[in-house]
Every structure is written in C-alpha cells, then in structure tokens.
C-alpha positions as a Python dict, from the first residue, in 0.01 Angstrom:
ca = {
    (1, 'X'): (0, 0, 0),
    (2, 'X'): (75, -327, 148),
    (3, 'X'): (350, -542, 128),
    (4, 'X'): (266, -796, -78),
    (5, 'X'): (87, -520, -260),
    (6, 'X'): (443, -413, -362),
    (7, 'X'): (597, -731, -433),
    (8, 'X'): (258, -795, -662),
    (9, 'X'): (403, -440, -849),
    (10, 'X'): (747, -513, -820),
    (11, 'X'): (727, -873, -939),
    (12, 'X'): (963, -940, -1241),
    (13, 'X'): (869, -1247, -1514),
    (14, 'X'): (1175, -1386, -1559),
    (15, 'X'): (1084, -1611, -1831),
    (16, 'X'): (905, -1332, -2073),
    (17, 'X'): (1227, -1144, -1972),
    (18, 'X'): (1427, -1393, -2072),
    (19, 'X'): (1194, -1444, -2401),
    (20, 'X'): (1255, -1099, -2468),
    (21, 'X'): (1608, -1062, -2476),
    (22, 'X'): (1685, -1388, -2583),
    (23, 'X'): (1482, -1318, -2935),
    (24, 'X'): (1679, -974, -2974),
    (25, 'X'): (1997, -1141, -2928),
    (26, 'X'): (1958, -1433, -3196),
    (27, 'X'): (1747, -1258, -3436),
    (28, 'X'): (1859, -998, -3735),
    (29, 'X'): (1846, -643, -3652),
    (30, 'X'): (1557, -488, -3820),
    (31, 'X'): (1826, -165, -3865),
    (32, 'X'): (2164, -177, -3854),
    (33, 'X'): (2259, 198, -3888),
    (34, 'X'): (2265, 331, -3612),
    (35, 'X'): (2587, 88, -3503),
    (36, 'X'): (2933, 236, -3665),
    (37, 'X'): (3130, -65, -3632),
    (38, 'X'): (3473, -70, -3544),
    (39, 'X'): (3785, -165, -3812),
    (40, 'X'): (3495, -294, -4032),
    (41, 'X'): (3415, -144, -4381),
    (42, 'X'): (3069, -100, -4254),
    (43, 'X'): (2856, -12, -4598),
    (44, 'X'): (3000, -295, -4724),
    (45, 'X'): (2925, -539, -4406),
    (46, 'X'): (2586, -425, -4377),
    (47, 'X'): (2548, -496, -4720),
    (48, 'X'): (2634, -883, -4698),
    (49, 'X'): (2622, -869, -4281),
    (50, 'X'): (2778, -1197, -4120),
    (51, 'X'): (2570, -1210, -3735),
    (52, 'X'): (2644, -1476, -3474),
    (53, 'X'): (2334, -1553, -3264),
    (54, 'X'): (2478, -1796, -2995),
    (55, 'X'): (2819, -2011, -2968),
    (56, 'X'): (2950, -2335, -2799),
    (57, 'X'): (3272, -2560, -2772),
    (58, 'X'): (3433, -2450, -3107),
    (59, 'X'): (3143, -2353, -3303),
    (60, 'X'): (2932, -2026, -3365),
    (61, 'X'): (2565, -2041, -3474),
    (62, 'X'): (2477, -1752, -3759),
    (63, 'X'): (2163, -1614, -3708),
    (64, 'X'): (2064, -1752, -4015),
    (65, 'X'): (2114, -2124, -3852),
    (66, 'X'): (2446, -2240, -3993),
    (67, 'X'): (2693, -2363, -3722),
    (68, 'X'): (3035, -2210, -3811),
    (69, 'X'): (3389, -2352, -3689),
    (70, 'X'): (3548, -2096, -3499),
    (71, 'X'): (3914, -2062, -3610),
    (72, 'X'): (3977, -1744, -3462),
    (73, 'X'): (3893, -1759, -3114),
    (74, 'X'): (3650, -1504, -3200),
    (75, 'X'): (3924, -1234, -3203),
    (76, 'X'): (4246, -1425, -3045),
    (77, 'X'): (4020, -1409, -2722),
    (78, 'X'): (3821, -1692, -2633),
    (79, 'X'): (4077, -1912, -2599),
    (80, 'X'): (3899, -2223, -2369),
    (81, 'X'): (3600, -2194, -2676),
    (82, 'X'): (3252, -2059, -2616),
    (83, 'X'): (2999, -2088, -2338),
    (84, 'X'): (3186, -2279, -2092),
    (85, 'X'): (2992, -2407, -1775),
    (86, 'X'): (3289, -2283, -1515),
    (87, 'X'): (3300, -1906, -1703),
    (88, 'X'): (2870, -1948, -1731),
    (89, 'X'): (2820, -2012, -1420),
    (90, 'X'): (3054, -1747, -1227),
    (91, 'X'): (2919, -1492, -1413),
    (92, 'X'): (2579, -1565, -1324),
    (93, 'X'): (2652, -1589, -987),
    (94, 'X'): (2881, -1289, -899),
    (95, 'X'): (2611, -1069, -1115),
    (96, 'X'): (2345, -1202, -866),
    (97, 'X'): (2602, -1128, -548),
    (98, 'X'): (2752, -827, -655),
    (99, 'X'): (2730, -633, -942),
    (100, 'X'): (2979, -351, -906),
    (101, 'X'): (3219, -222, -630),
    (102, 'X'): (3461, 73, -673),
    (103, 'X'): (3831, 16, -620),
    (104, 'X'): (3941, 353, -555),
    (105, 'X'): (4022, 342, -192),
    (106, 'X'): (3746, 36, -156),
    (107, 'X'): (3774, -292, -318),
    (108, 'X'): (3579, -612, -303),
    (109, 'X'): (3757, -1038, -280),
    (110, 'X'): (3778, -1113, -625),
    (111, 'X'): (4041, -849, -748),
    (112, 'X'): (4311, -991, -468),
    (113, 'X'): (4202, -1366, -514),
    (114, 'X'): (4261, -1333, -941),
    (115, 'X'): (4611, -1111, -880),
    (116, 'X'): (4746, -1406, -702),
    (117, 'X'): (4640, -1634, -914),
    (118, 'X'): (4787, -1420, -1220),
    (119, 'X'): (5092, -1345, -956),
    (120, 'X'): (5146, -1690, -983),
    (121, 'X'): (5110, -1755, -1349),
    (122, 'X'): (5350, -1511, -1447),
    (123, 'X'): (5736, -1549, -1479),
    (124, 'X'): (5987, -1423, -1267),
    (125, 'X'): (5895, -1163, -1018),
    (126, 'X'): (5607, -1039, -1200),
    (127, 'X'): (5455, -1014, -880),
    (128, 'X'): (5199, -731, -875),
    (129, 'X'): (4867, -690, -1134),
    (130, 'X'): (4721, -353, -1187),
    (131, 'X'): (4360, -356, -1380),
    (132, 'X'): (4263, -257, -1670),
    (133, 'X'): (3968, -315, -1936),
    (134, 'X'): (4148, -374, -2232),
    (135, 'X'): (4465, -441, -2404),
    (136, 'X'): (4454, -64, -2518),
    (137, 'X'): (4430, 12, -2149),
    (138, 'X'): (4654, -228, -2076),
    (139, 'X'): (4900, -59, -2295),
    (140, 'X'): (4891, 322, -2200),
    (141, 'X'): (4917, 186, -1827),
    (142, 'X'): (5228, 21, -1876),
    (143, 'X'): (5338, 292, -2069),
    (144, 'X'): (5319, 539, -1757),
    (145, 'X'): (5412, 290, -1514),
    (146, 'X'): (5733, 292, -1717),
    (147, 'X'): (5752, 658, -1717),
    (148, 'X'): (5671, 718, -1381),
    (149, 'X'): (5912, 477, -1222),
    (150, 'X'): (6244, 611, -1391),
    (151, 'X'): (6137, 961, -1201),
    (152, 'X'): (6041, 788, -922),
    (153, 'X'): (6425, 657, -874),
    (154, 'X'): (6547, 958, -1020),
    (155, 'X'): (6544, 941, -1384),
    (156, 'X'): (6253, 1152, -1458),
    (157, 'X'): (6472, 1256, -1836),
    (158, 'X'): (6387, 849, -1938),
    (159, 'X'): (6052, 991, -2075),
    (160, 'X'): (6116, 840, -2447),
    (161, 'X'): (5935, 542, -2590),
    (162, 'X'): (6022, 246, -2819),
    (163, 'X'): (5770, 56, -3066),
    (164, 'X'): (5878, -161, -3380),
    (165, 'X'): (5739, -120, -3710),
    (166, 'X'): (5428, -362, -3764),
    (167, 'X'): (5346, -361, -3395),
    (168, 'X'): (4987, -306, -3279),
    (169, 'X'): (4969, -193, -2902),
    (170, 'X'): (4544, -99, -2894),
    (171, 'X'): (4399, 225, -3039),
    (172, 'X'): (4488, 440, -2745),
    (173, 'X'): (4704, 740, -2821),
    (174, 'X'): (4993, 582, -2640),
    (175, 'X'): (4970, 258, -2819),
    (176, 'X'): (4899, 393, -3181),
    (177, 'X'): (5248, 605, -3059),
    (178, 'X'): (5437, 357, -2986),
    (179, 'X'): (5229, 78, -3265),
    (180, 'X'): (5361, 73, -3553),
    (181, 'X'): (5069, 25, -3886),
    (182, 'X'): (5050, 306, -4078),
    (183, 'X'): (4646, 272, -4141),
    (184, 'X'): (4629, 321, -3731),
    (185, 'X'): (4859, 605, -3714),
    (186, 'X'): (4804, 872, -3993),
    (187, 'X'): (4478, 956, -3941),
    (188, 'X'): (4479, 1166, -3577),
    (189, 'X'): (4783, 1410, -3605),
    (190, 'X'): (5102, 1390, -3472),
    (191, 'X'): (5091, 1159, -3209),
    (192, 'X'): (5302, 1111, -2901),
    (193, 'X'): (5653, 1293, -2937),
    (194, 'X'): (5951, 1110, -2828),
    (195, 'X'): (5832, 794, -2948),
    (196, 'X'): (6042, 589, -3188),
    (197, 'X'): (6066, 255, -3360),
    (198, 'X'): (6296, -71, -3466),
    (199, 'X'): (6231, -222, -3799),
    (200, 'X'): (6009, -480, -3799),
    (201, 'X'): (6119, -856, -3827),
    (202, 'X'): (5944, -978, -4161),
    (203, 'X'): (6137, -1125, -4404),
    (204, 'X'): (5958, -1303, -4668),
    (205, 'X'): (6278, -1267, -4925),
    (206, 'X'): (6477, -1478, -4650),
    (207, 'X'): (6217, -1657, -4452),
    (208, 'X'): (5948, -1778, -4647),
    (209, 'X'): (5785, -2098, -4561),
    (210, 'X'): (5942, -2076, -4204),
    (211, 'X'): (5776, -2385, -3968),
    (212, 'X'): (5816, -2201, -3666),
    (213, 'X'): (6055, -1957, -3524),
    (214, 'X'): (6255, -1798, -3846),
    (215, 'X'): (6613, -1891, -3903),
    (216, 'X'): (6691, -1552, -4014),
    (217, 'X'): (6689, -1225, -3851),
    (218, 'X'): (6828, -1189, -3543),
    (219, 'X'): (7053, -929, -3644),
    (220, 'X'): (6763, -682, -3621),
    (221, 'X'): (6783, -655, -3236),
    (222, 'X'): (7076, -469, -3296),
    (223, 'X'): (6882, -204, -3420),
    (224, 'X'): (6814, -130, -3040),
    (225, 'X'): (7183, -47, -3028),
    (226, 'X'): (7132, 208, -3290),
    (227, 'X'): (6877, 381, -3145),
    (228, 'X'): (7017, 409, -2798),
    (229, 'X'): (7367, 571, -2963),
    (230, 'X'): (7101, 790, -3107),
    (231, 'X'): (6874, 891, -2835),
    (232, 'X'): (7132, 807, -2576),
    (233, 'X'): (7002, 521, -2295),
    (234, 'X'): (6947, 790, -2053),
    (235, 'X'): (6640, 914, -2208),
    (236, 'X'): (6454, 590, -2298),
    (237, 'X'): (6168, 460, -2049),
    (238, 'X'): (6087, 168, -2230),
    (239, 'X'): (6057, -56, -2512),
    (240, 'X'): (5748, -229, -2615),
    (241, 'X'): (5693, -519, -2818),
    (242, 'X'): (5464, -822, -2882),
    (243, 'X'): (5670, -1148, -2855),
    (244, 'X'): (5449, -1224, -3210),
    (245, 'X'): (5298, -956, -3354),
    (246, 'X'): (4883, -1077, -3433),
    (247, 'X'): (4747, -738, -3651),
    (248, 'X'): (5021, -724, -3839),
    (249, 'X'): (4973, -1014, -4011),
    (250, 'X'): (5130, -1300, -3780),
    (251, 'X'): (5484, -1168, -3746),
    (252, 'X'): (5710, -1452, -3575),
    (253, 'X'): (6002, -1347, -3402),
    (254, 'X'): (6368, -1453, -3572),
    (255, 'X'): (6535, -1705, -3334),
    (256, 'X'): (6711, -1569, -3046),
    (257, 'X'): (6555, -1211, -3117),
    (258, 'X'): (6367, -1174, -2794),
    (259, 'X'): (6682, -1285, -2563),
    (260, 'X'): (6904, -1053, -2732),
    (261, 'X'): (6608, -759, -2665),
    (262, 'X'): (6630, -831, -2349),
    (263, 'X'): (6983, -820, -2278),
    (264, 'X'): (7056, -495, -2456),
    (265, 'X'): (6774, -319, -2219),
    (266, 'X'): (6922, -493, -1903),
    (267, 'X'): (7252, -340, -2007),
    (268, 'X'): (7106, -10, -2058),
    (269, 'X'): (6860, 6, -1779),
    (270, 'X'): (6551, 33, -1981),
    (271, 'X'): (6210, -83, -1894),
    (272, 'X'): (6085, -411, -2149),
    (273, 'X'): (5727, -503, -2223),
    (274, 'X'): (5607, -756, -2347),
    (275, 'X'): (5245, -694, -2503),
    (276, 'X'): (5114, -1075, -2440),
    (277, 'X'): (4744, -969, -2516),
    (278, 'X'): (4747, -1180, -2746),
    (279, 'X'): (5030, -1461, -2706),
    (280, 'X'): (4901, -1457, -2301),
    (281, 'X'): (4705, -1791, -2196),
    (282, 'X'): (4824, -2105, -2365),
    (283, 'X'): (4855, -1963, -2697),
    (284, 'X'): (5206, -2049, -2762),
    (285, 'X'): (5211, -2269, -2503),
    (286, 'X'): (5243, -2209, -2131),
    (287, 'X'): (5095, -1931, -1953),
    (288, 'X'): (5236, -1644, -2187),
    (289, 'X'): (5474, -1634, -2466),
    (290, 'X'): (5774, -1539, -2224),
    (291, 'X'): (5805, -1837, -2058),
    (292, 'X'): (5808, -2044, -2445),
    (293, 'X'): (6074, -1780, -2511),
    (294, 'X'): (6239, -1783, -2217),
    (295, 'X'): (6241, -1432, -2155),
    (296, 'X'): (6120, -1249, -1865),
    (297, 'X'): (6021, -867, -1965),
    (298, 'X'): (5975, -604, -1648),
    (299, 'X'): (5596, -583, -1730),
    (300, 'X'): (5341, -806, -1962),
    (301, 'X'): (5047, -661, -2045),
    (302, 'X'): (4737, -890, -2052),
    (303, 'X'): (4322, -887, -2198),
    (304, 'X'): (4190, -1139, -2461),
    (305, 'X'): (4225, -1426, -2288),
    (306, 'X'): (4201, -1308, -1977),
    (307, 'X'): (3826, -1415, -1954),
    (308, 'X'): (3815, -1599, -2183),
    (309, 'X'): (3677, -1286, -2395),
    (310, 'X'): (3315, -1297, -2199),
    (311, 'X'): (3402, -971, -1974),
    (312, 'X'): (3603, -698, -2115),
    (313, 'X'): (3940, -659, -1857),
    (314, 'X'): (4292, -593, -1916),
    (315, 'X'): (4602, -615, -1708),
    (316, 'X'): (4959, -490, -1620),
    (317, 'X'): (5169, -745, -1441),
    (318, 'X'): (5457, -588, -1341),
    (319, 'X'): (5763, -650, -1172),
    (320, 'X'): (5856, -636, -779),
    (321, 'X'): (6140, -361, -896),
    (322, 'X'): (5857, -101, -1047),
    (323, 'X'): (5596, -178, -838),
    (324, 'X'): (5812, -103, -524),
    (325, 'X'): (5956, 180, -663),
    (326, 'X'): (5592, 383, -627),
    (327, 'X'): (5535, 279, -260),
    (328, 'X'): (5841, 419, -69),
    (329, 'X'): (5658, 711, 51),
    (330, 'X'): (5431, 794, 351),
    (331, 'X'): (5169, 505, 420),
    (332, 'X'): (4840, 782, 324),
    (333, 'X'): (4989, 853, 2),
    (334, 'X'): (4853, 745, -326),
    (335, 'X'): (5086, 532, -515),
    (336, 'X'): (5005, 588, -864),
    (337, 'X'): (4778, 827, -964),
    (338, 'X'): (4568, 627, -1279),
    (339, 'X'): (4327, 413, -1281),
    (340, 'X'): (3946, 328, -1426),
    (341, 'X'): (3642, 319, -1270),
    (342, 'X'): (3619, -50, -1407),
    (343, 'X'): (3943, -176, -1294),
    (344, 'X'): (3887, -486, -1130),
    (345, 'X'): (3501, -542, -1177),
    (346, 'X'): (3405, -803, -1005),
    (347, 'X'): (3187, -981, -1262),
    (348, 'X'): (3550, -967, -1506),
    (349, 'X'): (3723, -1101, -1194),
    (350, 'X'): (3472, -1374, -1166),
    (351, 'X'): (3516, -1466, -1500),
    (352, 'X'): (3841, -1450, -1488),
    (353, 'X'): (3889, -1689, -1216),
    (354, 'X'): (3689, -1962, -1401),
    (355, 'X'): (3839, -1892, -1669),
    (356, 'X'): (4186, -1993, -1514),
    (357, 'X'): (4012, -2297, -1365),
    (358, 'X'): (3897, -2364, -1705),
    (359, 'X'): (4272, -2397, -1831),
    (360, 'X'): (4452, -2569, -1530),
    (361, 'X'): (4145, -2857, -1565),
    (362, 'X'): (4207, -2909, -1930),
    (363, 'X'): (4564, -2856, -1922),
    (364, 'X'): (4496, -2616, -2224),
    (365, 'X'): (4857, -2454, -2207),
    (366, 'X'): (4999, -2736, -2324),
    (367, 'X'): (4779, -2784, -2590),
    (368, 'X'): (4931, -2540, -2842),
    (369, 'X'): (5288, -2777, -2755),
    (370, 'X'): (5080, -3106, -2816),
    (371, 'X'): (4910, -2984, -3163),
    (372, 'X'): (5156, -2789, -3231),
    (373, 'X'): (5289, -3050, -3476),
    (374, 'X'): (5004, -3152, -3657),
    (375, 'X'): (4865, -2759, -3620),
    (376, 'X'): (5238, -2721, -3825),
    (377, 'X'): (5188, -2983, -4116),
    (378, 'X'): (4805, -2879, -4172),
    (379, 'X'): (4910, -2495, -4222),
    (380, 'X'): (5195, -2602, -4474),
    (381, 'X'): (4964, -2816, -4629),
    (382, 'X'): (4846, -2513, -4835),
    (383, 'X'): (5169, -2427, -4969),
    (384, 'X'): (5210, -2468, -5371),
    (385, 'X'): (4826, -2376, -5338),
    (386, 'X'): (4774, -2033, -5585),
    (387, 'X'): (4865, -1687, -5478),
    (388, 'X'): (5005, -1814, -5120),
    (389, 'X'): (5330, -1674, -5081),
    (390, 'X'): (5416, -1701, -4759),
    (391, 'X'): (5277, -1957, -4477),
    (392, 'X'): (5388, -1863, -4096),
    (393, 'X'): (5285, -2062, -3748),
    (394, 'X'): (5379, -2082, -3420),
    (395, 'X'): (5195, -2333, -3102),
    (396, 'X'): (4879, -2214, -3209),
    (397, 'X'): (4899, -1970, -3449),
    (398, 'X'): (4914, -1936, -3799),
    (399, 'X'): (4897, -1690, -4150),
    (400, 'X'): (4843, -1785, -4514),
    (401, 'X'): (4989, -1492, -4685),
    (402, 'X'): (4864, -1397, -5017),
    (403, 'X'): (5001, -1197, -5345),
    (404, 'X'): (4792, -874, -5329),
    (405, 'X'): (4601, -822, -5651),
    (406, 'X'): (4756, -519, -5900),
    (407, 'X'): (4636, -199, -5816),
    (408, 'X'): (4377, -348, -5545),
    (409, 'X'): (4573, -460, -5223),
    (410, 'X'): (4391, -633, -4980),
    (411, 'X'): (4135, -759, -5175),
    (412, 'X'): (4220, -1120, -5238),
    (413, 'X'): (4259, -1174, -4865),
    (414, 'X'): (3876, -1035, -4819),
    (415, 'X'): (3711, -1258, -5094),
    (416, 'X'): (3909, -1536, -4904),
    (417, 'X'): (3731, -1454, -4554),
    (418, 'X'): (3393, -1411, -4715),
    (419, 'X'): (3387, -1732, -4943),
    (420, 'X'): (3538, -1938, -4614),
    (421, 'X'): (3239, -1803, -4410),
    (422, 'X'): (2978, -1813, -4635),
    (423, 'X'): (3022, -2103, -4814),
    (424, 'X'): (3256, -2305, -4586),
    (425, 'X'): (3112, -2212, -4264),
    (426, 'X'): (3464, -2123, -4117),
    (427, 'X'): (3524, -1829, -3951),
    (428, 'X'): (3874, -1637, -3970),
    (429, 'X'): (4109, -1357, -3905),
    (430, 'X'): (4203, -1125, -4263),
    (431, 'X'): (4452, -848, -4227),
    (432, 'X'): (4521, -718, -4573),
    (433, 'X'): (4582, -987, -4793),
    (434, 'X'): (4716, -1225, -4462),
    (435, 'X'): (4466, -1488, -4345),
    (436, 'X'): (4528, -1543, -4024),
    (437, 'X'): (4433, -1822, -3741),
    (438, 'X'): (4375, -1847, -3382),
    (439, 'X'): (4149, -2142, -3263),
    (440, 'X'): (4012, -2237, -2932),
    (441, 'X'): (4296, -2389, -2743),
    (442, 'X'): (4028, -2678, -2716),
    (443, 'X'): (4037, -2793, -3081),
    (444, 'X'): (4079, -3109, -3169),
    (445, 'X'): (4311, -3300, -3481),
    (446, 'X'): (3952, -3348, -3709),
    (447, 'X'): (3905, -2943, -3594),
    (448, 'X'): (4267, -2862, -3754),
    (449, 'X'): (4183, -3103, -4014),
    (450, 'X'): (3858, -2931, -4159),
    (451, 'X'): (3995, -2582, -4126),
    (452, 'X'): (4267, -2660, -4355),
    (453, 'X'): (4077, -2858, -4625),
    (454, 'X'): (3846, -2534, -4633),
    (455, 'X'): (4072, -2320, -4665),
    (456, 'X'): (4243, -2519, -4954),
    (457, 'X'): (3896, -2516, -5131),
    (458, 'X'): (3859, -2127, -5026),
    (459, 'X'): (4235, -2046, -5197),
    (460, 'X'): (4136, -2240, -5541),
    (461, 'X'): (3785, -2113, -5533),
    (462, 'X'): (3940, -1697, -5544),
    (463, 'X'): (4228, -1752, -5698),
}
C-alpha cells in the first residue's frame, strides 16, 4: 500500500468527530442507569435529573437550554469560573504535545515548572509539592508523609492520628479515619485504629448570626491538650484539620482557634495539616486560608482549585523539615515509597499553570477581601427569613442554615436546592438542611445580588 494510500485510511474528520462528541456531551442521555452516581440519591435524581451541557464565565447551560448562575463553583472547584481561554487553550495544546509521561524515575517540564510556582505560593517553607489526583489522595499522602517522617528521625511510635468532629478529609480510608461525619464513616467497618478526634467548633447556641470569624469558641483548642495527656505526645503523628470545614455544613473557625492549634503541636512536636482543598486559591483570600489566618501548618494539602476543576490533580505541599527528613540516605535510594501513576500528568500540570496565570492576571485572591463586604451584607440579608436559623460566611463563603423538618431531617434543605435550580436557575451546595455557597472568585456585586434575592424567594417559596 502506498503512502498516501495510508494517510487516505488513516485520515481522521475532525469536524464529524467533533459533531459527534459534541452532540453526546450537550444532549440527554437516552439511559441513565448504567451511571451510579456518587453522594447523590440517584433514583431520585434520575427521576427529576438536573444535566449541564456546556458552561462559561459564571453561568452553566442545562441541557434543556436554561443558563444557570453558578454559585457553587461547581463543587468549591472552579474557582476563576468556566471555560477560561488561558485553562482552554493549555489543555489543548499540551494534549496535542504530550499526552502522558510517567514520573516514576522519568518525568516531563511541567511537574517542576507548576511545583515552583506552588513553592512559591505557599507560606513559610512549604517548599516541596508531591502529586496527587485528588483531595482524597491528597489526604492519605499527607497522612503517611506524617507517619513516615517521625520514624524517619526516630519516632517511628508517633503512628497516631488526629481528626475533629465534622471534618471531611476525601473518601479514602485514611481520610474517612481521620474525617469526622458519621454518614461517611459507619458504613465500611472499623476504620483506621489509632485515629482520634477534637470536638468540632459549631456553636449555634453561642454563635448564631456570626459575620465572619465567631467570637466564641476558642476554648475548644484546648481539647488538643486533652488528648495529648491522653494518648501522650509521643505517639501522635499528626493532626489534621480544614481551616473551614466545607461538607460539614460551612464550619468557621472561632477566633484565634487556628493559632492556638498550632502552638500546642509546635510545643509537642506534632505534625499540622491544614486540608486547604477547599479554602486553597483565593477563596478566603490570598493564596490559601493560612496566610488569612496567619498560620503556617507543616503540610497543606491542595485539589479543587488547583485547575481550576478542568483536570482532576491533588497536592501535598510540605515543609523543608519533612521533606528533608526522607532524603538523608544514599543518592540511588528511593525517598518515599508512594505514589500514582497520575501524579503529575502533564495535561493537569498544564492546566494548572494557566490556571495560576488565570489568578495572578485578575488578581482573583483578593477578590474574596474586596467582596467580602458586600458578599457579608447579601448573606445576612436572609436572616428573619422562615426556618433560617443560622447564617455563616467567610471571604467567599457562605451557609443558610435551616430548622430540619420533624421526623424528616434534611429535607427542607433539598426542596430548597431543587426549587433554586429549577425555578430560579441558581445552582447551589445542600448538605443536610445547610445551603451552602461557593461562587467563582470572578463574580461580580449584580452576581451576589441575584443569588441572594433567589434565594430569599427560594426560602419563602418552601417554607
């Protein structure tokens, strides 16, 4: 066979490809079966099913044709909006230069050009990023890293683990451990031993209607304390924690809580960190909630926003101290011994990379400071409004807590998130009877404005 014989046979239509695809993607499913949907009560989705077909700047498109306002991020994730032409147009290109490359023992650029970019992002000497592909991945890294380093300097007995109550830390086996809902927990056995947990930090009786960080509470970090006169320090590895806990329902930390964390671990030589996948890029402000608290933790652990939410990747950044602690021995040794065949994809670094280019041109980390204010008075606008009983924010962030209906919890929060979608075209975040908010960091004042006027319409409408 010839040459161009072959390239006849081998020629690809790229715009009947693109024709086929493209209708798959933005069209309804002809069965939706066959899909068991994650954290989604999926006979009752598939009964009423909510699709997005395509999404730009703040908005999602249904495939049904209604444009929706995004007040979520999509899931805390897409934090510069949808469909950006930096992100786009990285993607396209690195898939088209290289679509994989192994980084066990081989690499490719991108992974060192986005760790010093993150290197230099993070606070302190958070100097070194190891790859993941999630924030669950993210999580039972750090988790080992934290392990592994107290018997790497000698303290292989610091195997034991610290969560708080209401924390969510992924759906691996070390974060459900060391996480702290009950719904994620009972269901697969006994877990991790040697894992325990502070009390949570929600206060409702003392803190209700709190604009920002919560006057009271800050007595709970002592509850460290107790559990290191329990345990005794020299068996804890590590304590984990979200500077605000997301799943749980929008949990903001009591004022000075995070500083006195950190100072009772310093003292007792235990490993803190921070799980910033969601808090992490501009939500709070800055690059990740520890520099808005002014705490630096020994390791943050990173996804979400990471990309922008276009490429799936997680990270550990972690601190010169740990990092060095795993290379003192002979150059042809491995280091650490875990890893994924994904870490550092190129096509996530890519994205990555524009994604970061996407928030220094936009200054979008000070965006949750600038709003912040007017983000503050729209959320509190709802207050008085029936069944809302509590009302938290933060930069960015926000939850409309409601009274749970007698003998049917959650409930009132679900007919909430279904009337807003459906009939006020806004999309947004329900955990139990909590309504909870996360917009593009690219929203503007008439964006904040509509959200809450919905949602005031959406509280009287299900009351």
């Amino acid at each position: 066979m010839s040459a161009d014989s072959q390239a006849s046979k081998g020629a690809v239509d790229h715009g009947a490809l693109s024709d086929h695809y493209g209708a798959q993607a933005t069209a309804m499913p002809t069965s939706m079966d066959a899909f068991w949907m994650p954290f989604t009560a999926n006979k009752q989705f598939k009964a009423t099913p909510r699709l997005m077909a395509s999404a730009s700047g703040m908005f999602y498109k249904s495939v049904d044709g209604r444009e929706v306002l995004d007040a979520t991020a999509g899931l805390w994730c897409c934090n510069a909006g949808h469909s950006r032409p930096r992100i786009v147009e990285a993607v396209k290109k690195q898939i088209e230069t290289l679509d994989f490359a192994p980084n066990f023992s081989m690499s490719s650029p991108l992974p060192f050009v986005l760790a010093e970019r993150l290197a230099e992002l993070a606070p302190g000497n958070l100097n070194h990023v190891f790859y993941a592909n999630s924030g669950s991945e993210a999580v039972d890294s750090a988790l080992k890293m934290a392990i592994a380093y107290h018997r790497a300097r000698g303290e292989g007995q610091r195997t034991r683990l610290i969560g708080r109550e209401k924390g969510y830390h992924g759906v691996g086996f070390g974060g459900i451990s060391v996480g702290g809902l009950p719904n994620n927990r009972k269901w697969f056995g006994p877990l991790l031993p040697g894992v325990d947990h502070l009390r949570h930090t929600l206060d409702i009786a003392r803190n209700a209607f709190s604009k920002g960080l919560p006057e009271h509470g800050l007595e709970l970090a002592e509850d460290l304390e107790r559990l290191v006169a329990l345990h005794d320090a020299s068996t804890i590895a590590a304590v984990i924690i979200e500077p605000i806990s997301g799943s749980a329902g929008v949990v903001i930390p009591p004022d000075g809580y995070l500083k006195r964390i950190r100072e009772i671990c310093t003292r007792h030589g235990i490993v803190l960190i921070f799980d910033e996948v969601i808090t992490g890029f501009g939500r709070v402000g800055d690059a990740f909630g520890a520099q808005r608290f002014g705490v630096i933790p020994d390791m943050i652990t990173a996804a979400k926003g990471i990309t922008n939410g276009c490429v799936p990747m997680g990270a550990v950044l972690v601190s010169d101290d740990i990092h060095d602690a795993f290379t003192q021995g002979p150059d042809h040794v491995i280091d650490l011994f875990h890893g994924y065949t994904y870490s550092g994809h190129p096509l996530a670094c890519a994205a990555a990379i524009a994604t970061l280019d996407t928030y220094a041109e936009e200054n979008l980390f000070d965006k949750a400071i600038e709003l912040g204010d007017y983000w503050q008075q729209g959320i509190h606008s709802l207050q008085g409004l029936p069944n809302v009983i509590d009302i938290r924010n933060y930069g960015l962030i926000g939850a409309i807590e409601l009274s749970p209906r007698a003998g049917a919890p959650g409930t009132r929060g679900y007919d909430a998130f279904t009337h807003a979608f459906h009939q006020g075209n806004l999309l947004t975040r329900v955990t139990g009877d909590v309504i909870a908010l996360s917009p593009p960091l690219i929203l503007e004042k008439t964006h904040i404005d509509r959200i809450f006027e919905t949602l005031a319409d959406t509280l009287r409408a299900t009351s």
